[in-house]
C-alpha positions as CSV (number, residue, x, y, z in Angstrom):
1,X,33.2,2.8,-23.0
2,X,30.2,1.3,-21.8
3,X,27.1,1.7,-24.5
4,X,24.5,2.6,-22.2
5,X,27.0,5.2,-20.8
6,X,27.6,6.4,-23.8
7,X,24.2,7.2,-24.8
8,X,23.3,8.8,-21.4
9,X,25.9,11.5,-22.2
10,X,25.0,12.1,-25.1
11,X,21.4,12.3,-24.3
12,X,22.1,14.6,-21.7
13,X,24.4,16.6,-24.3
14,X,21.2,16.9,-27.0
15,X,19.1,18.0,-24.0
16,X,21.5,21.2,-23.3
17,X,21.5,21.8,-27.1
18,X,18.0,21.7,-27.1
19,X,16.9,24.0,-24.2
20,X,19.7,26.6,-26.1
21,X,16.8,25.9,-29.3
22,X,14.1,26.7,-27.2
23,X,16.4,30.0,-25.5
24,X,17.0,31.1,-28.9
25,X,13.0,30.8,-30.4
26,X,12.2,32.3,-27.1
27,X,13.9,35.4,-28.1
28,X,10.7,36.4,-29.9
29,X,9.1,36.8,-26.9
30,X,6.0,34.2,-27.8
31,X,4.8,35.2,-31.5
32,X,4.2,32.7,-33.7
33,X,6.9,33.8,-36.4
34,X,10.3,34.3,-35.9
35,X,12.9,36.5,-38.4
36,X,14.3,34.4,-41.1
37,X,18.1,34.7,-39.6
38,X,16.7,33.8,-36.3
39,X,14.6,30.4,-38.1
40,X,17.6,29.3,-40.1
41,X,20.0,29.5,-37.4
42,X,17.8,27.3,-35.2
43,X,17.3,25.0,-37.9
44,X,20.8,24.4,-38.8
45,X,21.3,23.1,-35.2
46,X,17.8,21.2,-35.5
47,X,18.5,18.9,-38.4
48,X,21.5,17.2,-36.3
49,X,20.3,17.4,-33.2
50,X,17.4,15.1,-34.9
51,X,19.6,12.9,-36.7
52,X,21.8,12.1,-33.3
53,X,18.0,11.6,-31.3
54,X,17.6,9.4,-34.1
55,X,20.4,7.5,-33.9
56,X,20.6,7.5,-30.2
57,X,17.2,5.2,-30.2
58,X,18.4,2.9,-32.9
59,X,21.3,2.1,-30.5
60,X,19.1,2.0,-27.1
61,X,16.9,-0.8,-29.3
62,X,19.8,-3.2,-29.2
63,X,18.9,-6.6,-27.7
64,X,15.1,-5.5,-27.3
65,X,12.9,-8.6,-28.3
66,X,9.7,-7.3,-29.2
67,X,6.6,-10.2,-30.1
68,X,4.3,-9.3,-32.6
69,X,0.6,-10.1,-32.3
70,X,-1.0,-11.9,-35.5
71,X,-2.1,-9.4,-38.2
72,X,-6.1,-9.2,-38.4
73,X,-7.3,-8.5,-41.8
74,X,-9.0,-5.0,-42.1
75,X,-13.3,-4.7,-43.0
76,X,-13.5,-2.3,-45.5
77,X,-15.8,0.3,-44.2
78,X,-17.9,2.6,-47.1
79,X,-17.6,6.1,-46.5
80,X,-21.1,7.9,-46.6
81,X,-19.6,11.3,-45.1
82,X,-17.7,12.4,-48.6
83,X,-21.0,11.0,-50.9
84,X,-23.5,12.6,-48.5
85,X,-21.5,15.5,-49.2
86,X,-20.7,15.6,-52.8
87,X,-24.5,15.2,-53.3
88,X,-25.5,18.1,-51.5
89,X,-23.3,20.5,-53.0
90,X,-25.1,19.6,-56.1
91,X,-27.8,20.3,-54.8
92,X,-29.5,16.7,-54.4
93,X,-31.6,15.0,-51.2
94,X,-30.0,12.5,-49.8
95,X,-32.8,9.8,-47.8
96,X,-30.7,8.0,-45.6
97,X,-31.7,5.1,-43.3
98,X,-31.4,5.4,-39.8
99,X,-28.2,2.8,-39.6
100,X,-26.3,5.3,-42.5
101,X,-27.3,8.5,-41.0
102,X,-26.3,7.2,-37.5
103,X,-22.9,6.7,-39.2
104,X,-22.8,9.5,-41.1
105,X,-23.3,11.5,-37.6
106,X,-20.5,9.5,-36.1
107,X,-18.2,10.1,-38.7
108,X,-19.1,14.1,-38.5
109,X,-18.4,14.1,-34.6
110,X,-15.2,11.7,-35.2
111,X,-13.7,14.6,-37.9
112,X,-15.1,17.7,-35.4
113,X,-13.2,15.7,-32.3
114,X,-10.1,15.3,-34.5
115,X,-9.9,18.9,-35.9
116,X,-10.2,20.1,-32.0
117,X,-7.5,18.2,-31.0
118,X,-3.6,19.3,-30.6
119,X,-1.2,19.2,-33.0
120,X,1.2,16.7,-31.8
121,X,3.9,15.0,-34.0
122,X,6.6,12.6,-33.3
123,X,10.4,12.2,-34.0
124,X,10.5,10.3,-37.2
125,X,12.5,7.5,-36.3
126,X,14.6,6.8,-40.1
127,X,15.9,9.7,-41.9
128,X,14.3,11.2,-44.9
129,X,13.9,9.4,-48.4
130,X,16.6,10.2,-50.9
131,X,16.0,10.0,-54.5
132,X,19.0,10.1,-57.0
133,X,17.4,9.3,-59.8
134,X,15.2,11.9,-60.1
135,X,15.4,14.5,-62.7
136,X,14.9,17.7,-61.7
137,X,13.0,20.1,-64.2
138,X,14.9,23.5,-65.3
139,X,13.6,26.4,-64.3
140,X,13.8,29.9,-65.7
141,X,12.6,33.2,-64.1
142,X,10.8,35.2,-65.7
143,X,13.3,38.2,-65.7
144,X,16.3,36.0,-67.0
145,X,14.7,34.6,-69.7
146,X,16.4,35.7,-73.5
147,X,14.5,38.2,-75.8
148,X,14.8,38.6,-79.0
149,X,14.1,41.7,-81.3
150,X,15.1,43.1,-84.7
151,X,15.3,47.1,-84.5
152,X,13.0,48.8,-86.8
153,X,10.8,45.3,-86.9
154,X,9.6,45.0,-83.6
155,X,9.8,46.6,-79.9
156,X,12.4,46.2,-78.1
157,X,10.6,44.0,-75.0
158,X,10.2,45.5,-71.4
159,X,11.9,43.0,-68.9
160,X,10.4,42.7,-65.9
161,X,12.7,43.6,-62.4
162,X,13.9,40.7,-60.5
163,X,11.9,40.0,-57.2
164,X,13.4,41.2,-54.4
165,X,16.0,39.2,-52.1
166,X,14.3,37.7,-49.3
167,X,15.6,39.9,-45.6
168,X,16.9,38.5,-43.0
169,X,14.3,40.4,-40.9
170,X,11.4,38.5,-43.1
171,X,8.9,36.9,-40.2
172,X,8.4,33.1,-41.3
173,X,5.8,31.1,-39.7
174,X,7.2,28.9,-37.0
175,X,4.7,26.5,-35.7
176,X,6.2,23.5,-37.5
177,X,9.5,24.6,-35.9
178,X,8.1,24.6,-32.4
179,X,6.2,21.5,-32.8
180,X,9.5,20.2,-34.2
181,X,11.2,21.2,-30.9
182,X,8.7,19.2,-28.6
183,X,8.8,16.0,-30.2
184,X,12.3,16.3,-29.8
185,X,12.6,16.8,-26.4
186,X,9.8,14.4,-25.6
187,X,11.9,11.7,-27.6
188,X,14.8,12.6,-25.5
189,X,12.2,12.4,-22.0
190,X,11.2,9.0,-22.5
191,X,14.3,7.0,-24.7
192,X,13.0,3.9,-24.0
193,X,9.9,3.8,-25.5
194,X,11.4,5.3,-28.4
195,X,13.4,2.6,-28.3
196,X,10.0,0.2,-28.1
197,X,8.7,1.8,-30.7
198,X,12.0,1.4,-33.0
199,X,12.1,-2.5,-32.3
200,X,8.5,-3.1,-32.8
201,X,9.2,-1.2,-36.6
202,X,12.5,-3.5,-36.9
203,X,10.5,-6.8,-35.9
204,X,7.7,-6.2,-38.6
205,X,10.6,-5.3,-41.5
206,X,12.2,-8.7,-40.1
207,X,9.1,-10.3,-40.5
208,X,8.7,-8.8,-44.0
209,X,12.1,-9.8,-44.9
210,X,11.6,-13.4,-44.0
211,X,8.2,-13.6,-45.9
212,X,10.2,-12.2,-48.9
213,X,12.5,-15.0,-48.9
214,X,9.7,-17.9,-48.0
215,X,8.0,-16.8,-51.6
216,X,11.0,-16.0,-53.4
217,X,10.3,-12.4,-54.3
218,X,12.2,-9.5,-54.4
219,X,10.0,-7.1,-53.6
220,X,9.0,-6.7,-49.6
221,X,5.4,-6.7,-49.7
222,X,3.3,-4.6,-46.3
223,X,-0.3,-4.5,-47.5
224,X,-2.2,-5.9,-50.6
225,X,-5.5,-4.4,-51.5
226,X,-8.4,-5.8,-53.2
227,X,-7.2,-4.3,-57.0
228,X,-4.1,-5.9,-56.0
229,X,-1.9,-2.5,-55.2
230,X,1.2,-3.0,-53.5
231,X,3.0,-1.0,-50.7
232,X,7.0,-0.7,-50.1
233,X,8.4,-1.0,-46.6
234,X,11.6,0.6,-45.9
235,X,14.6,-2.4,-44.4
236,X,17.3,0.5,-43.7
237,X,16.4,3.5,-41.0
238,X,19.6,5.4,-42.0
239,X,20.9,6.9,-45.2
240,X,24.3,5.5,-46.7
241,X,26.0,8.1,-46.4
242,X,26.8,11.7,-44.1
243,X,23.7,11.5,-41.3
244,X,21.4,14.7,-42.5
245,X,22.1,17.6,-41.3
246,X,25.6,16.9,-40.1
247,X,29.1,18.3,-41.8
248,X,32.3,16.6,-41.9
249,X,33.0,13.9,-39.0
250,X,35.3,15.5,-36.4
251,X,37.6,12.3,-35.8
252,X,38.2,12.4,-39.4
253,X,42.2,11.9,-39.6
254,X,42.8,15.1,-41.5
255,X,43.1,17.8,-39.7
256,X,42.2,20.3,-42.7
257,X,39.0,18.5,-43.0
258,X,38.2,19.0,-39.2
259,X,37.1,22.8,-39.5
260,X,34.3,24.7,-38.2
261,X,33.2,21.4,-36.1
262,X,30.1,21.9,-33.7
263,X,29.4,20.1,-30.2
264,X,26.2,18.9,-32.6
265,X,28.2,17.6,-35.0
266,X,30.9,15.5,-32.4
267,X,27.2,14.4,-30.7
268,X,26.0,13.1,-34.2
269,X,29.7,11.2,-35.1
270,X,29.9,9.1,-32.3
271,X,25.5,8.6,-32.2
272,X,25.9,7.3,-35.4
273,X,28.8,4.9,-34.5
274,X,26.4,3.8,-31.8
275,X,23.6,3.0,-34.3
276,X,25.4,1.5,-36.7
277,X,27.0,-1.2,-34.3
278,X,24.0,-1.7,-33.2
279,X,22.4,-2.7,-36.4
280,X,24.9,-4.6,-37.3
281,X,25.6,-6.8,-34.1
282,X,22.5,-7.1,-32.5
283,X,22.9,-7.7,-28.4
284,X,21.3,-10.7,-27.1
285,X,18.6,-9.7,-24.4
286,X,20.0,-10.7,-21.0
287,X,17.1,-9.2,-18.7
């Protein structure tokens, strides 16, 4: 099957699953929360749905040649908004000369302007960061923790009642949700510059790489301050292992292990297919 075929169906398969989303938050006829069965139901569809978009732009980026303009270093600029600020709370004049408090207004109307603006968010194009290594801390409630007392030495200690299970009629707050839902369908509106957007990441990390091996080092370097502080680039958009969200692949060979298998999850099998054979063999550009 053709590849570009293959991610038009599937495009056009997330798109259905998505408008059932946007059915289904539509149910509470416009409020800003939804009930907690309602918001986890949606959610378990949303997580794969994401990971297939995801993975449906990694494989449109295949043979996209993408020219990076040389990096231009970065004037440090002092901030005057947070001193100006800091000073007045503690009660201090602040004299300013006209060149600072022209910036300082600029600044104020920059923050105002961006605060006034929409929320608008974008599908993160690699999947979350996983850390094995760290250790989580043990927690204890309150109500489960042991008590000891000696009768006829001390009180015998009140324990407190366990909070209360969470309903499934609970409202939860779903304006991450619903921005969640938009940059999902406007990543599967416009693939293609998704797919620019993906190659222009993957030509800086390649650029990265091959500084890495000019110096020698093994760490990829993006940015180096003046204290010398380093920042990490990711090299790998996907995890190792199961795509997030997604359950058991439905062309796994044993048929015991091919229960309870969603359209999602046959949508998310062969996207990730898709992205990984296109990371691996990259497609010459022939336009």
């Amino acid at each position: 099957m053709d590849g570009n075929a293959a991610i038009e169906t599937n495009r056009e398969a997330l798109k259905r699953i998505l408008a059932m989303l946007v059915g289904m938050a539509e149910m509470a006829g416009g409020a800003s929360t939804l009930p907690r069965h309602l918001y986890r139901a949606i959610l378990r569809l949303l997580r794969p749905a994401e990971s297939a978009a995801r993975r449906l732009i990694i494989a449109a980026s295949r043979g996209i040649v993408v020219t990076l303009p040389p990096l231009r270093p970065r004037k440090p600029k002092p901030e005057i908004s947070d001193t100006v600020a800091a000073m007045r709370r503690l009660g201090l004049a602040v004299n300013l000369s006209k060149q600072d408090f022209a910036r300082y207004e600029a600044e104020r109307k920059a923050a105002e302007r961006c605060a006034a603006k929409p929320r608008i968010i974008s599908l993160p194009l690699f999947d979350p960061q996983k850390y094995p290594f760290r250790v989580r801390r043990k927690y204890v409630p309150e109500h489960a923790m042991p008590r000891i007392w000696v009768p006829g030495f001390s009180e015998r200690p009140v324990l407190p009642s366990p909070p209360p299970l969470p309903s499934p009629d609970d409202p939860i707050d779903a304006a991450r949700l619903g921005l969640r839902l938009v940059a999902l369908g406007a990543a599967l509106d416009d693939l293609p510059k998704q797919a620019r957007r993906f190659a222009r990441w993957k030509a800086r990390c390649d650029a990265a790489v091959a500084e890495m091996r000019q110096i020698g080092c093994g760490v990829i370097v993006r940015g180096r301050t003046k204290r010398g502080t380093v920042r990490f680039q990711r090299t790998r958009p996907l995890w190792m292992g199961r795509p997030p969200g997604g359950r058991l692949s439905p062309y796994d060979p044993a048929p015991w292990r091919r229960k309870n298998i969603r359209e999602v999850d046959e949508i998310l099998a062969h996207s990730h297919a898709l992205a990984l054979d296109a990371l691996e063999q990259p497609r010459a550009d022939t336009s």
